[in-house]
C-alpha positions in Angstrom: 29.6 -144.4 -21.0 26.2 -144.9 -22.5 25.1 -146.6 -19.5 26.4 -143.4 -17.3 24.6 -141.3 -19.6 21.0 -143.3 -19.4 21.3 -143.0 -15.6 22.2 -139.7 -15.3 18.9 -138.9 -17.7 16.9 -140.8 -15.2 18.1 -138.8 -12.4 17.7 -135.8 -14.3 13.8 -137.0 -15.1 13.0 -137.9 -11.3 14.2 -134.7 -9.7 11.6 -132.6 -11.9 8.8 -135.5 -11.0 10.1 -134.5 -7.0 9.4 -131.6 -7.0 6.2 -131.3 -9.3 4.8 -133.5 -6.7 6.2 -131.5 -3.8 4.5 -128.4 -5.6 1.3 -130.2 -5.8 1.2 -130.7 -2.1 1.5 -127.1 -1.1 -0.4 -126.7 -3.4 -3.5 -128.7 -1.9 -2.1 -127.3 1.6 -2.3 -123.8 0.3 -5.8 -124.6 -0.9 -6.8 -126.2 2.2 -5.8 -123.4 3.8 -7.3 -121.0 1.4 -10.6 -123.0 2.1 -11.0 -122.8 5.4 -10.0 -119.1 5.2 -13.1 -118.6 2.7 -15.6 -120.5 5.3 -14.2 -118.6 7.9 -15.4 -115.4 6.0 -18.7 -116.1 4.9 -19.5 -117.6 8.2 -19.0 -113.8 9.3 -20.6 -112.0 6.6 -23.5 -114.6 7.1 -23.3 -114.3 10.9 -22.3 -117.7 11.3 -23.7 -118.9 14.8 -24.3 -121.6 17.0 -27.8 -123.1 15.2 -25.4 -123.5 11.9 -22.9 -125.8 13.6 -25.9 -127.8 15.4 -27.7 -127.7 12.1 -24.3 -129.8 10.1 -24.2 -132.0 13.5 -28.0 -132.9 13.3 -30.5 -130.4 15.0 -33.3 -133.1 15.7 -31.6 -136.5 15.6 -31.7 -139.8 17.0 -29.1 -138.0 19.7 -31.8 -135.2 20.6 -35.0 -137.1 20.8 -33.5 -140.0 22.9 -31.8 -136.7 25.3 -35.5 -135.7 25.3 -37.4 -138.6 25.9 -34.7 -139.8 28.3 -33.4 -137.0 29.9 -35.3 -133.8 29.6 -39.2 -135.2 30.3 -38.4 -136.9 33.6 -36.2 -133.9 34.7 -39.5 -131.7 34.4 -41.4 -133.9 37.0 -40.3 -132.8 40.5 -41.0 -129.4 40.4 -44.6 -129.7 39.8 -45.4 -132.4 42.5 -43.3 -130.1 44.9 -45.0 -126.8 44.2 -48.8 -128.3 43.7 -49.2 -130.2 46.6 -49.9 -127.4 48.8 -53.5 -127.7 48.7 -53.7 -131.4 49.5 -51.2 -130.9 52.5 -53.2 -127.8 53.6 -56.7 -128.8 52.9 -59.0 -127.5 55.3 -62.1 -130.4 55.9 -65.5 -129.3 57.3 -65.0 -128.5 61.3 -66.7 -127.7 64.1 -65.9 -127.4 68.0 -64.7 -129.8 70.5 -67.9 -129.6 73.2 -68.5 -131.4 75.9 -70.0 -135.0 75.9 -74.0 -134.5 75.7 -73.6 -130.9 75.7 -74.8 -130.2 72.1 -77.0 -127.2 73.0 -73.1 -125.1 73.3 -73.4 -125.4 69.7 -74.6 -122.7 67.7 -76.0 -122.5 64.4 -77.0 -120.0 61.6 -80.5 -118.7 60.3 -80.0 -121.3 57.8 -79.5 -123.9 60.3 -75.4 -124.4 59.1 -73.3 -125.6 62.3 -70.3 -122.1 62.9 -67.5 -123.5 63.2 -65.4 -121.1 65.1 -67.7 -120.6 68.0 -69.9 -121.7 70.9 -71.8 -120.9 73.5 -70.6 -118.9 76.4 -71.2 -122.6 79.1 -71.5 -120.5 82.0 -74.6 -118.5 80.7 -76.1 -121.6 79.2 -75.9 -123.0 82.3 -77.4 -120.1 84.4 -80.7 -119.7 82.3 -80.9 -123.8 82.2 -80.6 -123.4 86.2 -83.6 -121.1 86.2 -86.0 -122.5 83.1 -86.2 -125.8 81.1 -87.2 -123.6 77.8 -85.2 -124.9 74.8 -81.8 -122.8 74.1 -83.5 -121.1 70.9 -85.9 -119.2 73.0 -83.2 -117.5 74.7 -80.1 -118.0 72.5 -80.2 -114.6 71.0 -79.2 -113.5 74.6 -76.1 -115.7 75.0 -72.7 -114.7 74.4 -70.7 -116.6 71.7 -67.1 -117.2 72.4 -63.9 -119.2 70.7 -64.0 -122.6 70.8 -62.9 -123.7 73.9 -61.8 -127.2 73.4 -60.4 -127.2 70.0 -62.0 -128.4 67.2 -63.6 -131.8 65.8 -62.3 -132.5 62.4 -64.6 -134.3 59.1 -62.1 -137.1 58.1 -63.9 -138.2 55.1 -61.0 -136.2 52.2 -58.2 -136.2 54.3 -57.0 -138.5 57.4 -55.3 -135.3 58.6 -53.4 -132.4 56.9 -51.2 -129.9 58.2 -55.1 -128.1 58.8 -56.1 -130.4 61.4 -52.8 -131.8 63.1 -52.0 -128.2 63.9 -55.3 -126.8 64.0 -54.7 -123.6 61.5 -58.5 -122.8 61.2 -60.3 -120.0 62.7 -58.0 -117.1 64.0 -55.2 -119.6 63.3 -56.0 -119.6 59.7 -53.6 -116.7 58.3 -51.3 -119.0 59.3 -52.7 -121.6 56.0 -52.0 -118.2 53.8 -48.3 -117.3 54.8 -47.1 -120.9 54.6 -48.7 -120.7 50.9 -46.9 -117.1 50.1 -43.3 -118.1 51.5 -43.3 -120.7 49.1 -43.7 -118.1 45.9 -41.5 -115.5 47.8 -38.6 -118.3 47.4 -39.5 -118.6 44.3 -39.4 -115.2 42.9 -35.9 -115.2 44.9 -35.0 -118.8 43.8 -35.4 -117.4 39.8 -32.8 -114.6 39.9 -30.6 -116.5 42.2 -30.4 -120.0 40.1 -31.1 -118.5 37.0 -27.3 -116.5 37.7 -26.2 -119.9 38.8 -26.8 -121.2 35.7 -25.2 -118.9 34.0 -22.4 -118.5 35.6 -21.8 -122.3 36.4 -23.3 -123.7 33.4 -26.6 -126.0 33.1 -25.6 -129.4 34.3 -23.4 -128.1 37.8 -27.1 -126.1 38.6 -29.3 -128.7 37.6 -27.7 -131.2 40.9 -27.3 -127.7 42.9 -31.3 -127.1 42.4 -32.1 -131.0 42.7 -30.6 -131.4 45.7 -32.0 -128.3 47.4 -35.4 -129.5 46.3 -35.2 -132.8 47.3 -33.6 -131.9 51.0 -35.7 -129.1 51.5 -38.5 -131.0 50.4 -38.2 -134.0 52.6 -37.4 -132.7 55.6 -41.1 -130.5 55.3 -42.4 -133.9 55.8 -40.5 -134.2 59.6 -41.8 -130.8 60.8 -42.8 -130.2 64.6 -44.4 -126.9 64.1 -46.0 -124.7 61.5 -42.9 -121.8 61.4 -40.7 -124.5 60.9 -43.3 -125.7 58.1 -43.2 -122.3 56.6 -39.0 -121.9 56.6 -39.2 -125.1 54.9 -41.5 -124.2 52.1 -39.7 -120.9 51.9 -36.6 -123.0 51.1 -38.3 -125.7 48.7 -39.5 -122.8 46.7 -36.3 -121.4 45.8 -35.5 -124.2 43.5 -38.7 -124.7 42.1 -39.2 -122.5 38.9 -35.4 -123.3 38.2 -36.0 -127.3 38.0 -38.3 -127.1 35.4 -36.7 -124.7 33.7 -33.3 -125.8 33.8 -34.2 -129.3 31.9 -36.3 -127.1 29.1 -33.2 -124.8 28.8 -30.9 -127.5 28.3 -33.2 -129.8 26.0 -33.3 -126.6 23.7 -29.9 -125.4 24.1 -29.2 -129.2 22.1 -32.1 -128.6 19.5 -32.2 -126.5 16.3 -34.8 -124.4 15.5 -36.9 -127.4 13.8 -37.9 -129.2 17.4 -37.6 -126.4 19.8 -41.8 -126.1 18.8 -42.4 -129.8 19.7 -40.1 -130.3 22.8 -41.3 -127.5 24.4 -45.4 -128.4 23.8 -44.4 -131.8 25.2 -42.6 -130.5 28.2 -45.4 -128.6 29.2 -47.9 -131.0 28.2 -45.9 -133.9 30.7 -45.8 -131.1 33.1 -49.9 -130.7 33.2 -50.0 -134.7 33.3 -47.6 -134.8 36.1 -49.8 -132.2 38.2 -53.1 -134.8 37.3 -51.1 -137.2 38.7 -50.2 -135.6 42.1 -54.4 -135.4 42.4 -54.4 -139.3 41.8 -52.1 -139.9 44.3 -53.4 -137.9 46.8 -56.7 -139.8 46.2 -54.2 -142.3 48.1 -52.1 -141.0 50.0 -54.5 -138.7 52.7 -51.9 -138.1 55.5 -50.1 -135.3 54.6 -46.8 -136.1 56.1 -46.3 -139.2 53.7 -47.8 -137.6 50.9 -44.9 -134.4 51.1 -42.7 -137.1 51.4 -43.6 -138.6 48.3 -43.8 -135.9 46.3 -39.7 -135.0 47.2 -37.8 -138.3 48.8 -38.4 -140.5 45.7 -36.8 -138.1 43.1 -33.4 -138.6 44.7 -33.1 -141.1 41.9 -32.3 -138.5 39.1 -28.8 -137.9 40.6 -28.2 -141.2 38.6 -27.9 -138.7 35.4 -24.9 -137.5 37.3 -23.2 -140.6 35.3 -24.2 -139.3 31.6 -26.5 -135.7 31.5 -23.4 -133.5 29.2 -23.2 -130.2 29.8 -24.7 -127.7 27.4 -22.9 -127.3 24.4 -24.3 -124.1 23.6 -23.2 -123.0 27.3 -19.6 -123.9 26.5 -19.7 -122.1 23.7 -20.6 -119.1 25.3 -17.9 -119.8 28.1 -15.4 -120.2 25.6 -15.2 -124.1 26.4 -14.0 -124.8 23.1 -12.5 -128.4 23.7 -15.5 -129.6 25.9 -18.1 -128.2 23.3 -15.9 -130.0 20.6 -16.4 -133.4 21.9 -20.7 -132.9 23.1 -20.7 -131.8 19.0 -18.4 -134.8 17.5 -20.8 -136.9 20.5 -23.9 -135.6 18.8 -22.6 -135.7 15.3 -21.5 -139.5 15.7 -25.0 -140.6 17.3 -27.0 -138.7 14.7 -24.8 -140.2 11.8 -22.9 -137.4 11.0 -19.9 -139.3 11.0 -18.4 -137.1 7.9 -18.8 -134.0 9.4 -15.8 -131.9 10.4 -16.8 -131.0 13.7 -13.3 -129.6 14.5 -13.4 -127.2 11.6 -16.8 -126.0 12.3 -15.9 -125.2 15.6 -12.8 -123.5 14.3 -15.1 -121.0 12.0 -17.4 -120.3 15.0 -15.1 -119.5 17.0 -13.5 -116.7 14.6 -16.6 -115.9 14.1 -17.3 -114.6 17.5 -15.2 -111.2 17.3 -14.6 -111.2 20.9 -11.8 -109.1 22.0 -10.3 -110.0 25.0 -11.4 -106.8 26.5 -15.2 -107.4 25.6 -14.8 -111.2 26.7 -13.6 -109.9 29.9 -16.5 -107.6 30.3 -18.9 -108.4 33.2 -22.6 -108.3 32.8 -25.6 -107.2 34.7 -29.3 -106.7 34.9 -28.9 -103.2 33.3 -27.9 -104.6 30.1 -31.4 -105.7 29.5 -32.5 -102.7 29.3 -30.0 -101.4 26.9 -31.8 -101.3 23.5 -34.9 -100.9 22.6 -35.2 -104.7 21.7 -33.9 -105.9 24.5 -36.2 -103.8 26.8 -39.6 -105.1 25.2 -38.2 -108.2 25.5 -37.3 -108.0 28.5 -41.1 -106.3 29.8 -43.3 -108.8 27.9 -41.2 -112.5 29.1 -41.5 -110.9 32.6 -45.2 -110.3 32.1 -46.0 -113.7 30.2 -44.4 -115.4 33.3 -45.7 -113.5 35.8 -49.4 -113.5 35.0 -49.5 -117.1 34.9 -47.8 -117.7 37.8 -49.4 -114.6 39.9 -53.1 -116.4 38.4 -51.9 -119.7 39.7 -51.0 -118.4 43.3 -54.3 -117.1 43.4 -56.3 -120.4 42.6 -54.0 -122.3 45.1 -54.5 -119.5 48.1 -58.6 -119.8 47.1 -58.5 -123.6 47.4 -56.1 -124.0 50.6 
């Protein structure tokens, strides 16, 4: 009986212990829960955005400087050797006409004595008055008509072995011919920027980056096969449409990974590698003087970035934004891990961002146009002065590279 009485006073003690420790857990789950309730709220009252997460991940960490360095600089290099070597592939050397053997008095100089290089002298009137009189020309030149070149033209080889100038003979009244070529380029451009800049968008960074790549590199190449100058000038049309986007496609996605604290640095150095790649370009054209195997140089041999096929991740900030939760999940816990961020709680950061966003599905559904930059006020003088800061410069650069074609 006593016995009996012991153990049911144990029993009796371990069924309050059960269920004191049963309470304790829902408590902590109720706390948990409370928690993460509480984040969720003052990551919306404090506007709780994209930088925040990136910031608790690492914003400039081992993971963004080796993305940089690796990634982002290279990326950055095709589109100023395929834009900028226009003027070597057009260059225009010191000419003259194509005369006759021993038949230098068909050429005709200026008061200062300079050699014109689009004319000569009308042959059959030179050769009427040297029928009649053995006076030099100059005694009578001022009577004798001056007409095109009638055997082409006699090129200075010293700069260039040839250039698109001389094999196709674009000087003279052929010359307009060195301007259009030039202007179809930026016209692709100025198309290429609202065409792959929606690409982007809609598609997401790393899909438009091989899109753009590709075209350039195609495009590029086959300018160096070309028979004829319209075929030159639908080429160049074509390369030109990818251009502004493959430089800025690798800046957009190097600071879509960066927080505030290295968007400064990484995009001085981008453009910095960008002026050093054009510097290059004029050292190898010291080389390479045919222009064929110098446009083919400046687009075959980037080919090899389709290797970052294998391991350039999409933007995480884009999948935010595309409501890619999962995918921008793993690029964080990626970026977290590498930076040594192991302790973070990736998953519940994404979780408050993602309330955060106050999207209904009617406003997620919503489709956006050009209009809506024009909306606000803010928005529209944004809008006017990043199209002026990028047009001046690039409207100023045209200029120079027309002058010096």
């Amino acid at each position: 009986m006593i016995s009996s009485a012991t153990a049911d006073s144990r029993q009796g003690d371990e069924r309050p212990s059960s269920r004191a420790s049963s309470t304790r857990s829902k408590s902590k789950s109720m706390e948990r829960l409370v928690d993460i309730s509480a984040q969720i709220l003052l990551g919306a009252s404090q506007n709780f955005d994209f930088d925040h997460v990136l910031s608790e991940v690492g914003d400039f960490g081992p993971y963004q400087i080796l993305f940089f360095f690796i990634i982002c600089l290279p990326a950055s290099l095709p589109s100023a050797f395929s834009a900028f070597n226009q003027p070597f592939v057009v260059g225009s050397p010191p000419h003259h006409c194509r005369l006759p053997h021993d038949r230098e008095d068909l050429r005709p100089k200026s008061s200062d004595q300079k050699v014109i290089s689009c004319f000569q002298y009308n042959q059959t009137q030179v050769d009427a008055y040297r029928a009649f009189t053995s006076a030099p020309i100059d005694t009578y030149r001022e009577h004798i008509d001056l007409v095109p070149c009638q055997m082409g033209w006699e090129y200075d080889n010293t700069t260039y072995t040839d250039s698109l100038v001389t094999e196709f003979n674009l000087v003279c009244d052929r010359q307009h011919w060195v301007e259009i070529s030039t202007t179809s380029f930026y016209v692709g451009s100025f198309i290429g920027n609202f065409l792959f800049g929606y690409i982007a968008d809609k598609f997401g960074r790393r899909r438009s980056f091989f899109i753009i790549l590709t075209s350039l590199v195609v495009f590029g190449t086959i300018n160096a096969f070309v028979k004829d100058i319209q075929s030159f000038i639908m080429m160049r049309f074509l390369t030109g449409l990818p251009f502004p986007a493959l430089f800025q496609i690798p800046f957009i996605i190097c600071m879509e990974f960066m927080g505030k604290s290295g968007r400064i640095f990484s995009g001085l150095m981008i453009s910095l590698f960008f002026g050093a790649a054009m510097a290059l370009l004029g050292i190898l054209a010291m080389f390479i003087r045919r222009w064929r195997q110098l446009t083919f140089f400046c687009n075959a041999p980037f080919a090899v970035l389709f290797c970052y096929y294998f391991f350039l991740p999409e933007s995480p900030r884009w999948l935010v934004s595309a409501n890619k939760w999962e995918e921008a999940k793993v690029q964080l816990q990626r970026i977290a891990r590498i930076n040594g961020k192991q302790d973070v709680n990736v998953e519940e950061l994404v979780e408050i961002l993602k309330a955060n966003q106050h999207l209904s599905a009617e406003d997620a559904k919503r489709s956006h146009n050009v209009t809506d930059l024009f909306r606000t006020p803010n928005l529209r003088k944004k809008t006017i002065l990043v199209t002026y800061i990028w047009t001046v410069p690039k409207d100023s650069a045209y200029g120079e590279v027309t002058r010096h074609s």
